[in-house]
N, C-alpha and C positions, 0 to 999 in steps of 0.2 A: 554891258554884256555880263560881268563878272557879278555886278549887284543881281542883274535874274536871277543866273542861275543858279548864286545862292539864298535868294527867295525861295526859286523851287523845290532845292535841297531840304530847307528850313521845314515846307507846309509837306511833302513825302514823309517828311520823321516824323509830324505833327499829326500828320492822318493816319501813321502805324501805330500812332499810341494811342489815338482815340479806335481805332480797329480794337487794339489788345484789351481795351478798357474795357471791351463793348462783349468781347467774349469770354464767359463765364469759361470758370475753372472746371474741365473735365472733375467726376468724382466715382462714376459709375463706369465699368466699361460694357462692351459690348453681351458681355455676358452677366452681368446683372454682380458681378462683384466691384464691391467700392474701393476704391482707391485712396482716398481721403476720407477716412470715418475720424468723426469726432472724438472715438476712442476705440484705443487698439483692444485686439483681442487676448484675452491673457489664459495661461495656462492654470488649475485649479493650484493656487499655494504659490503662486509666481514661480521665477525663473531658479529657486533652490528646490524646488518640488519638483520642477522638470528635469533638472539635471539628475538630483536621486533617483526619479523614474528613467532616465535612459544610461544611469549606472547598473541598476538594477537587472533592468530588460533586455538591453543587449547582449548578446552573444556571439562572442566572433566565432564564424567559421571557421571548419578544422581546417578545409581546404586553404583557405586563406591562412591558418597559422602554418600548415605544413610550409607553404610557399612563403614564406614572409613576408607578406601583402601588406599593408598599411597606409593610409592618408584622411581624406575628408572628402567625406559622401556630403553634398550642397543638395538639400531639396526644396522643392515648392510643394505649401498645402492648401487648400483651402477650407478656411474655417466656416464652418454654416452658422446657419441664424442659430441654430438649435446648439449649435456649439461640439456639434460631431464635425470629424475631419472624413473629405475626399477631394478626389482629382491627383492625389502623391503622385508627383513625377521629380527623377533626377535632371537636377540639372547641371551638376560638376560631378563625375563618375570616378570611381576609382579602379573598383572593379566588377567584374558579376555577383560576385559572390558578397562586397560586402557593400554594394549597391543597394540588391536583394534583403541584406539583414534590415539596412537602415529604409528602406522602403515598410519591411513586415514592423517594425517596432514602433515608425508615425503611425503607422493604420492602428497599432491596440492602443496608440493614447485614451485614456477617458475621455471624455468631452471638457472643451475648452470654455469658459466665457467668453459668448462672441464678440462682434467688433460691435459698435454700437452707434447710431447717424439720428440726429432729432429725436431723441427717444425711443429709438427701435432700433432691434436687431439687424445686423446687416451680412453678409456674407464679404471674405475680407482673405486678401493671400497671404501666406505667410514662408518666408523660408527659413532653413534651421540648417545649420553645419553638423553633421556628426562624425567626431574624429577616430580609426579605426588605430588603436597603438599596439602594438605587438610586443608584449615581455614574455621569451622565451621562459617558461616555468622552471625552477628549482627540481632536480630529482626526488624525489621524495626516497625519505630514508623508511627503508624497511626493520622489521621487530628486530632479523637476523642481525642484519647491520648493525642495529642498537645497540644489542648484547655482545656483538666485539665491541665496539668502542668504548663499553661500558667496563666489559675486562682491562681493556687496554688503558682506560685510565684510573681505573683501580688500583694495577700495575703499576703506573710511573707517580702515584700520588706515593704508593707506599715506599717507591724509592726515594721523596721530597727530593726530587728536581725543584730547585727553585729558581726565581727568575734571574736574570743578567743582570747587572745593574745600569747596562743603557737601557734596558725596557721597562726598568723599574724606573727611573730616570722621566722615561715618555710618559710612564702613566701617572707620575704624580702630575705632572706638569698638564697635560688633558685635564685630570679632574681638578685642578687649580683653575684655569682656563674657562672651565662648565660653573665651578658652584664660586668660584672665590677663595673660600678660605676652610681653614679645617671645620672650624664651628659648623660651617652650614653641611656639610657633606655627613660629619658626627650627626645630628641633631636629624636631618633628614634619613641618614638609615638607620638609627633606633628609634623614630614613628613608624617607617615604613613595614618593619618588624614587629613595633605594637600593632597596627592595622591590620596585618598579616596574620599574628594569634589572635586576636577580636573575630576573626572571619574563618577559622577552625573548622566549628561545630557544622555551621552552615554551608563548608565545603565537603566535609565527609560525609554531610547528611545529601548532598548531591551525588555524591559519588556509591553513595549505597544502594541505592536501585541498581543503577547501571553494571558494578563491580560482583552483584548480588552479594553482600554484606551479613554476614550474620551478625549476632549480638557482639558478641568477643570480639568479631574482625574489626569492626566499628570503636570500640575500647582500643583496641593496638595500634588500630591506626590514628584515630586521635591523637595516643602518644607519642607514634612518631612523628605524626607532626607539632606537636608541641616541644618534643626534644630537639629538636632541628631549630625552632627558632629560640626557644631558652638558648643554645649554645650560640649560637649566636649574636645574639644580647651578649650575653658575660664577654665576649669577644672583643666586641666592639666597646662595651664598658671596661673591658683592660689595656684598652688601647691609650686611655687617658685622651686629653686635651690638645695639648702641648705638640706638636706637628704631627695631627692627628691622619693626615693624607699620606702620609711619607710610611707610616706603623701598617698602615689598613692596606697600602697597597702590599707591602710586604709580607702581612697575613694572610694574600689570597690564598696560599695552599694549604691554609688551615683553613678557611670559609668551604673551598672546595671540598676536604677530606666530610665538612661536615655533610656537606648536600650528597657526598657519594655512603656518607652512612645510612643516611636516611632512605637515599633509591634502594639500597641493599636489602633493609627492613621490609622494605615496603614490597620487595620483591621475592623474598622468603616467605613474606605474610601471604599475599595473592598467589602464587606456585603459577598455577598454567592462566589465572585471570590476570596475570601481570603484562597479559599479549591486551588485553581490554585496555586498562590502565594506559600503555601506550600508545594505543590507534585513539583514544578518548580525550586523555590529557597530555601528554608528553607532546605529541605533534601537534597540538595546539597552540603550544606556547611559542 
């Protein structure tokens, strides 16, 4: 009795695997998209050109920044032959509103390269995560603001507060830490000072349109920024060698007095175009 009915065991498994043999692998579904295409659909530029395009083209909602919304919007697309997208539907929600975003920015995709099955184009699904992060924005500093802070350290540079010596202490130790040793911190901020005068002419001649520049202003300004990095040079070349991190940290309030000469100039020179200069370059950096 025991040998049947593991004969009939045996020929049951033996008939489900000639069944399974016998039916082809679905590839098509019922709506005429493939499931198994010989090759997937790609986005133009692969997958660093789609991320750039949805750095680019997203925009979080205000709503959703007021509220501090955030997670990942999961969609499905369907790529066509033609290689335009339709059908976008969510399929993991976060919210309306940033559901909605990641819904509008699949649909302006360019067209994709479609999937492709025996040498032809096929229509093919596709889903895409897109993650909503919310970083509360920095205040932005106003001109007003600027010009205290700019008095206010004006102020305490000409009283030479200088540092502690536990924080003078931390900072050598950080820039030990970053570059190694003195050679390489020397060596690296008097090229970056050469690069910096090399690139002069070419910065003020940007800033001339925008500042409206006249001849003379264009001249002064030059120099002051040439004076700013000459003194700086001499600086760092009188610092010598010899525990070059330990000297350099300790001159930052002479680095600083220089860069507060130079905004000063620069700020007597332009009079009321020194609100441009600010909203242009200053907030830039």
């Amino acid at each position: 009795m025991k040998t049947k009915l593991l004969s009939l065991i045996i020929s049951l498994f033996a008939c489900s695997l000639l069944v399974a043999q016998e039916q082809p692998i679905q590839k098509v579904d019922v709506n005429g998209v493939y499931l198994i295409p010989d090759k997937m659909p790609e986005y133009p530029g692969g997958v660093p050109a789609m991320m750039k395009f949805l750095s680019s083209n997203v925009k979080y909602p205000v709503e959703a920044q007021k509220a501090g919304t955030q997670g990942r919007v999961i969609l499905s697309f369907i790529v066509n032959k033609d290689g335009s997208i339709s059908n976008v539907e969510v399929i993991r929600s976060v919210s309306k509103e940033l559901d909605a975003e990641a819904v509008r920015v699949v649909q302006s995709m360019p067209k994709w390269k479609p999937a492709m099955s025996g040498g032809k184009a096929v229509r093919f699904e596709k889903t895409l995560p897109i993650t909503f992060k919310y970083t509360p924005q920095e205040t932005v500093l106003t001109f007003e603001e600027y010009l205290k802070n700019l008095e206010e350290e004006r102020v305490m540079l000409e009283k030479g507060e200088k540092m502690n010596l536990e924080d003078m202490a931390r900072r050598v130790n950080a820039f030990k830490e970053q570059l190694g040793d003195d050679a390489t911190l020397r060596k690296m901020l008097l090229e970056k000072s050469q690069s910096i005068k090399g690139q002069i002419d070419s910065t003020v001649k940007a800033q001339t349109k925008v500042l409206k520049l006249k001849k003379n202003d264009v001249k002064e300004l030059t120099k002051i920024y040439e004076d700013e990095i000459d003194a700086k040079i001499k600086l760092i070349e009188s610092l010598g060698t010899d525990q070059f991190i330990s000297y350099f940290v300790e001159s930052e309030l002479e680095m600083r007095k220089i860069e507060m000469d130079k905004m000063l100039k620069i700020k007597d020179l332009l009079k009321d175009r020194f609100k441009l200069y600010f909203e242009n370059y200053i907030l830039q950096q």
